[in-house]
FILUM-334493 format. One line per 8 residues: for each residue x, y, z of C-alpha. Coordinates in steps of 0.2 Angstrom, whole numbers, plus 2048, in hexadecimal, padded with zeros to 3 digits. Layout:
X/Y/Z ~ ... $
//
This chain:
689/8F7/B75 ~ 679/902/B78 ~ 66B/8F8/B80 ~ 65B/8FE/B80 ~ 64C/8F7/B8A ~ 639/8FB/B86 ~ 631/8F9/B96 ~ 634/8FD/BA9 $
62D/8EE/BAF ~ 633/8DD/BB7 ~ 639/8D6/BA7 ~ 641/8E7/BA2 ~ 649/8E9/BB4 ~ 64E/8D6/BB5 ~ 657/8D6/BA4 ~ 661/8E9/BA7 $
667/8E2/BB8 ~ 66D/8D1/BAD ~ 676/8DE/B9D ~ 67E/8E6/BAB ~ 685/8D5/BB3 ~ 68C/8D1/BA2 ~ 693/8E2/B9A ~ 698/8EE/BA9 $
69A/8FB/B9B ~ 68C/8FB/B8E ~ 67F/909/B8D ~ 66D/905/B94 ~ 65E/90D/B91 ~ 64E/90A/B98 ~ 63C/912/B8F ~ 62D/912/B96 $
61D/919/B97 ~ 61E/916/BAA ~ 624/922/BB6 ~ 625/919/BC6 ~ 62E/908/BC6 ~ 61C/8FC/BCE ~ 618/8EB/BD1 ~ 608/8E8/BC8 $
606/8DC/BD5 ~ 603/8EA/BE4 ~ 5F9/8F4/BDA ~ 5EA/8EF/BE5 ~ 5F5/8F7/BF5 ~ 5F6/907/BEB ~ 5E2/906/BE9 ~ 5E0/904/BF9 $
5EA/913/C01 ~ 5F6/905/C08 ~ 606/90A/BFE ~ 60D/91A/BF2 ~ 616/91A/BE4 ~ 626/916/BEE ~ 61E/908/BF5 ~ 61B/8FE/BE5 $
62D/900/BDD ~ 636/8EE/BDF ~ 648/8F4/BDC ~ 654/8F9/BE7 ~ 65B/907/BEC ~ 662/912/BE0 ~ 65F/904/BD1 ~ 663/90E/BC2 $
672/917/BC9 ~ 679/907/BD0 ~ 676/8FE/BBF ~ 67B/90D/BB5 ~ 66B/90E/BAC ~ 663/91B/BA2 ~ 651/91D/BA4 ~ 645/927/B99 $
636/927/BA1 ~ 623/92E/B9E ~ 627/92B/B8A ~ 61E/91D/B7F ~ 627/915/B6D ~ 61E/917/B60 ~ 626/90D/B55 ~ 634/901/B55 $
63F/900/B45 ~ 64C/8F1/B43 ~ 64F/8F6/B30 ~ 65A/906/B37 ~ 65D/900/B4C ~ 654/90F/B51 ~ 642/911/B5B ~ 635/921/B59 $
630/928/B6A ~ 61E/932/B6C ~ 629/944/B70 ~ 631/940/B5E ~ 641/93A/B64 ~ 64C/92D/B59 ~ 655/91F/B67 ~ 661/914/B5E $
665/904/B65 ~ 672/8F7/B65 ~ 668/8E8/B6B ~ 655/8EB/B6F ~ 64B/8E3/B7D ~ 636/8E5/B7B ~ 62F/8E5/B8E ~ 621/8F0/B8A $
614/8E4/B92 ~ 602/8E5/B8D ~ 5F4/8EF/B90 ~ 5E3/8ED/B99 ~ 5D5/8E8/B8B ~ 5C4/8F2/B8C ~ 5B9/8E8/B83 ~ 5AD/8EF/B73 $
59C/8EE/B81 ~ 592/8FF/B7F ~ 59B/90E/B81 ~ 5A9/905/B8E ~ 5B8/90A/B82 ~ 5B0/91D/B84 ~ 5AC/921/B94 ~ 5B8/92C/B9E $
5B5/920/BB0 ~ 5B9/910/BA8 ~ 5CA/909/BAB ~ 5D5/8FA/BAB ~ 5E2/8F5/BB8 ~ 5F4/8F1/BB1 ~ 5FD/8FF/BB4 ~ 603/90C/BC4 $
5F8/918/BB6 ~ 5EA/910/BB7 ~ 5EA/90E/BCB ~ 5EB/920/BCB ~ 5DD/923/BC1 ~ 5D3/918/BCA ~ 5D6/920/BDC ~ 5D4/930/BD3 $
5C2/92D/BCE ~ 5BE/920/BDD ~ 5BF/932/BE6 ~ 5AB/937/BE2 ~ 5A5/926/BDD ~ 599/91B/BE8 ~ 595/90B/BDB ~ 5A4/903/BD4 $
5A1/8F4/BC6 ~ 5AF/8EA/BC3 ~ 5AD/8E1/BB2 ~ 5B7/8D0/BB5 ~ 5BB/8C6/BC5 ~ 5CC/8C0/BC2 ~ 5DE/8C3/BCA ~ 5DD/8D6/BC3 $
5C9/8DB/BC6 ~ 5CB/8D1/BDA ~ 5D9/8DC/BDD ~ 5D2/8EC/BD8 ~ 5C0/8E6/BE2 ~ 5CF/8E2/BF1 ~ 5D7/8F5/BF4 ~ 5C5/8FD/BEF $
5BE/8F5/BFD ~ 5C8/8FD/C08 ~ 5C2/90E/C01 ~ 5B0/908/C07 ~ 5A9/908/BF8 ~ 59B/8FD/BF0 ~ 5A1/8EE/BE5 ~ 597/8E4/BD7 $
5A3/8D8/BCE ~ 59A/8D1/BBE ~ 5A4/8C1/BB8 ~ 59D/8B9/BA7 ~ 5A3/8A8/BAF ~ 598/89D/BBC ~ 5A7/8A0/BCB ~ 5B4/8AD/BCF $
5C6/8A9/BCB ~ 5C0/89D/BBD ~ 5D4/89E/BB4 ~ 5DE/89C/BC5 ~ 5D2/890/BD0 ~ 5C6/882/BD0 ~ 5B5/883/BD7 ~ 5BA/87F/BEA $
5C7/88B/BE9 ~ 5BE/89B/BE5 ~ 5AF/897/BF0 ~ 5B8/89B/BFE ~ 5C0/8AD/BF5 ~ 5AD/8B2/BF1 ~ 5A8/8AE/C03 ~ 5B3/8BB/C0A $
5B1/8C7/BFE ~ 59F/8C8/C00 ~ 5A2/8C8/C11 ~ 5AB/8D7/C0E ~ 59B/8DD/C06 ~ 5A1/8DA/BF4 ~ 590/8D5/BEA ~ 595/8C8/BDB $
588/8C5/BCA ~ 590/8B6/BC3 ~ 58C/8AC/BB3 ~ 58A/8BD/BAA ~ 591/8CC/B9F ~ 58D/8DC/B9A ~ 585/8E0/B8A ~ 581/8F4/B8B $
589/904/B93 ~ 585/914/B8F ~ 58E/924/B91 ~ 583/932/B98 ~ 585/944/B97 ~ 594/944/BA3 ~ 59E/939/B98 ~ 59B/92B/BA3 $
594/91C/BA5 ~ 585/91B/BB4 ~ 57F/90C/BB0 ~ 583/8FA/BA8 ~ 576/8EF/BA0 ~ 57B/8DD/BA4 ~ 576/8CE/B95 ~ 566/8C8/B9F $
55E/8D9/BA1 ~ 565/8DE/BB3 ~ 56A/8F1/BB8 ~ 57A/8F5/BC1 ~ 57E/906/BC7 ~ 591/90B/BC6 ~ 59A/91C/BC7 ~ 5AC/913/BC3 $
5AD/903/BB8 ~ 5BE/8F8/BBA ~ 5BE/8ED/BA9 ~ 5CA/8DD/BAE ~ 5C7/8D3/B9E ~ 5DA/8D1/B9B ~ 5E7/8DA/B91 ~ 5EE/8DC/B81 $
602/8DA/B7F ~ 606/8EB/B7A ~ 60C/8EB/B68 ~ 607/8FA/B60 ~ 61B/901/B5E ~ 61E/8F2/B54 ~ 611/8F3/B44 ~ 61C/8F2/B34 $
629/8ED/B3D ~ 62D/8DE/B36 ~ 62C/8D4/B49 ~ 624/8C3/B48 ~ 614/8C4/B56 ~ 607/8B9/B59 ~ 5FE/8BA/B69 ~ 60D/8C4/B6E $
61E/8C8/B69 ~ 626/8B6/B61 ~ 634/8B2/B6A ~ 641/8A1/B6C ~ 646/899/B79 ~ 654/8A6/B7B ~ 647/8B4/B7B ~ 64E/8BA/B69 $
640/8C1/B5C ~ 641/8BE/B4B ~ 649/8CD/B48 ~ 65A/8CD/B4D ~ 662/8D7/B5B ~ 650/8D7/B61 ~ 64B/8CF/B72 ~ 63B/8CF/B7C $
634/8C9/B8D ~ 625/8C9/B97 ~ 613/8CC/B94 ~ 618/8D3/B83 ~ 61C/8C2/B7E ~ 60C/8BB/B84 ~ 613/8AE/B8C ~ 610/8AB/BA0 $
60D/8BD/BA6 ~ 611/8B5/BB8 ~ 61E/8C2/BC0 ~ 62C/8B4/BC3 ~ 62A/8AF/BB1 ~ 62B/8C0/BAB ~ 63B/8C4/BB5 ~ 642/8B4/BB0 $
63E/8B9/B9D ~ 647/8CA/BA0 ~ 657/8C1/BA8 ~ 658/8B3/B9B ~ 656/8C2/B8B ~ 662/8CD/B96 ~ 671/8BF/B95 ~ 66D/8BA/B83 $
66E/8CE/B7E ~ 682/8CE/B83 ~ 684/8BE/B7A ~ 682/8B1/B88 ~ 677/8A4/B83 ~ 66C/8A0/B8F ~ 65B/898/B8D ~ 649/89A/B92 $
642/88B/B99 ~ 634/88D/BA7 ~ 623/88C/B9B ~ 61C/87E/BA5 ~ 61A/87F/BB8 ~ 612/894/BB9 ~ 60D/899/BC9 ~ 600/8A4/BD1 $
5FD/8AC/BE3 ~ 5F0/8B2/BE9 ~ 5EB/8BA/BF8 ~ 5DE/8C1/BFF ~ 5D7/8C5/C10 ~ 5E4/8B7/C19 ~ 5E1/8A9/C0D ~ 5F0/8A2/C02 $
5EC/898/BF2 ~ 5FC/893/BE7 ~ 5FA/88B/BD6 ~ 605/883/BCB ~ 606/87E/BBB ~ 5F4/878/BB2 ~ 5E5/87C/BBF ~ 5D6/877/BB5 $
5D1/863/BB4 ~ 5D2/85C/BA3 ~ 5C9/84B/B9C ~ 5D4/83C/BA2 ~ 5E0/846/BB1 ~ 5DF/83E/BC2 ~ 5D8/849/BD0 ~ 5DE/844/BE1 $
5D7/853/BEF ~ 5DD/855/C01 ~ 5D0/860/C0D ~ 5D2/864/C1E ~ 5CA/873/C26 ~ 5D6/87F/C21 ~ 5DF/879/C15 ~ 5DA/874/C00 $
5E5/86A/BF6 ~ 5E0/863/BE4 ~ 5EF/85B/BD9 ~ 5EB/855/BC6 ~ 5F5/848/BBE ~ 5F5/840/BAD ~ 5FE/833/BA9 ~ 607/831/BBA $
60F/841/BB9 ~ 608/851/BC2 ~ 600/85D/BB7 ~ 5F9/86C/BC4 ~ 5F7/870/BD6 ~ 5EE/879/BDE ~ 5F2/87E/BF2 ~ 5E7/88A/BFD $
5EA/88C/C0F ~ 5F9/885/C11 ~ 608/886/C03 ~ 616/87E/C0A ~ 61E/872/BFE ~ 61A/87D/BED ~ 62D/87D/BE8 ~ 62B/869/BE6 $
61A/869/BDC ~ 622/874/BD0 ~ 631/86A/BCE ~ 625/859/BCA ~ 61D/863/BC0 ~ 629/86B/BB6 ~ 634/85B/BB4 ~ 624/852/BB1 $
62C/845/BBD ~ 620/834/BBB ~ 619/833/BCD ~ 60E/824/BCC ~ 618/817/BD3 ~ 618/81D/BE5 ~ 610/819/BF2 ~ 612/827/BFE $
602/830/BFD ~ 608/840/BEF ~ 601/84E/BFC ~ 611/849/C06 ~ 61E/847/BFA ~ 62D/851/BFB ~ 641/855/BF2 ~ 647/848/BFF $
63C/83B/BF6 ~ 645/83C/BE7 ~ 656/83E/BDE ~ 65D/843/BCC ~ 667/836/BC5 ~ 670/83E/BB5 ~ 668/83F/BA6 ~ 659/84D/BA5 $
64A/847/BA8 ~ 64E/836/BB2 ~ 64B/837/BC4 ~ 64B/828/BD1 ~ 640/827/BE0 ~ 649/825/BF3 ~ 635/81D/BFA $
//
């Protein structure tokens, strides 16, 4: 069998390690535009001049020789063709394939404002591509705008810092963070990043940018009429799942590639995982996603099943935050906070059962949230006070989804 992955990242890595595990004599080959195997994750180390190309790749030693895996690297698919099990590559080659995997991963969206999609110093950050660029042209420039103040645009304002350059981060919503954290939560974030001399215009969005003679963008026009001076823009507006390759091909997409619970497409013989899917583009999930599609690709059924309980870690200058599962109050959840000096805990329940958590300061005790939150495990007869509870404060008892309390 001929096993061809689209995709050198977690999900693509994940799932050639699980092929090998099942078939120790099938033909794998990996395609990607990549060249270096990275964690998107570390990309902000590479910004900031703390770790090479080396530094960022999360295999291990020897990985492809070990695995016995063919990788074609520095090439993009043009187009995926199930009618005849073969893909085009951008250097004209024809790949055929036995079983397919799509790991191609999505792409930084620039959005349509002014002359952003144009300029030649506007990037986003999703790629070891993109970081390169960015330290490239960080190199003669002073101003640096980044467009978006999540996970992604923080990161980038993180490593620039320690470039000493000047930081404007321009957020269209009234806080930092606004997806991952609450309120509480992201005041203390933007304390020490203004700190760190970071300036923040929140509440607002840019409406013009013009590219000047140089082919780049000097100035952006925010929607109440303010000037910001930039030399490099960093657009962290989210990304696209990259499905380009597969126009006319028949594959069933929505948001992302469709995929059931076994990560099979609607095209047979055709599997896809990670951010491609547009499910949970957390890195466990991912490489969970590229495990569970690598078993099912030799035939061994296995299913996909950790859609509830997503995580996020964040990290920045010393201060830990962990969320799980839904972090934004809706109409009717119960609230209950915990605050202490240095530490922030916030839980949301509905119904007894623990929807979200949020932990930042202290972590200890994630793996049990996620488990009440994933087995949606009805909390609202104990008495012990929820910030304390534990696995030792409750047993499984047989059939799934019935649990009895030891307190």
């Amino acid at each position: 069998m001929k096993y061809v992955i689209i995709g050198a990242g977690v999900a693509g890595i994940e799932a050639a390690k699980a092929i090998r595990s099942q078939d120790s004599t099938g033909e794998i080959l990996m395609i990607s535009q990549d060249t270096h195997v990275h964690s998107r994750c570390m990309l902000h180390k590479f910004i900031a001049g703390e770790r090479d190309e080396k530094g960022l790749d999360f295999t291990e030693k020897d990985f492809f020789e070990k695995y016995r895996i063919h990788w074609q690297k520095g090439v993009q698919v043009q187009k995926v063709c199930p009618d005849d099990k073969h893909l085009l590559l951008d250097n004209g080659e024809t790949v055929p394939y036995g079983q397919l995997l799509l790991a191609g991963g999505a792409n930084s969206f620039i959005p349509p404002v002014g002359e952003l999609q144009k300029a030649s110093n506007v990037y986003g950050l999703r790629n070891l591509s993109d970081a390169q660029a960015i330290v490239d042209e960080a190199k003669d420039a002073e101003h640096v705008l980044v467009i978006g103040s999540g996970l992604v645009g923080l990161d980038a304002a993180y490593g620039l810092l320690e470039r000493g350059k000047k930081l404007t981060v321009v957020e269209m919503a009234d806080r930092i963070l606004p997806v991952q954290l609450d309120a509480h939560a992201t005041g203390a974030y933007q304390a020490a990043f203004e700190k760190a001399g970071v300036r923040f215009v929140l509440g607002r969005k840019a409406s013009e940018a013009v590219c000047e003679a140089d082919g780049k963008i000097h100035k952006v026009v925010l929607d109440n009429g303010t000037e910001l001076p930039c030399d490099l823009i960093i657009v962290a507006a989210g990304v696209r799942p990259a499905l380009a390759c597969l126009d006319g091909s028949g594959i069933a997409c929505g948001r992302g590639v469709t995929v059931d619970p076994f990560m099979r497409t609607s095209v047979p013989g055709i599997f896809a995982a990670g951010d491609i899917t547009g499910l949970s583009g957390i890195w466990p999930n991912a490489a969970d996603q590229g495990r569970i599609a690598g078993k099912n690709m030799c035939g061994q059924k296995a299913e996909y099943t950790d859609t509830y309980a997503v995580k996020n870690t964040i990290n920045f200058f010393g201060l830990v935050t962990l969320c799980v599962g839904r972090i934004l109050a809706e109409e009717g959840d119960d609230v209950r906070v915990r605050e202490d000096r240095r530490v922030y805990q916030r839980v949301l329940l509905k119904d007894g059962k623990v929807q979200g958590v949020l932990l930042q300061g202290n972590i200890a005790g994630a793996g049990t949230w996620q488990y009440l939150i994933k087995n949606q495990i009805d909390v609202s007869g104990i008495k012990k006070d929820i910030f304390s509870l534990n696995y030792a404060d409750f047993y499984h008892v047989g059939e799934r989804g019935k649990y009895e309390w030891n307190i």
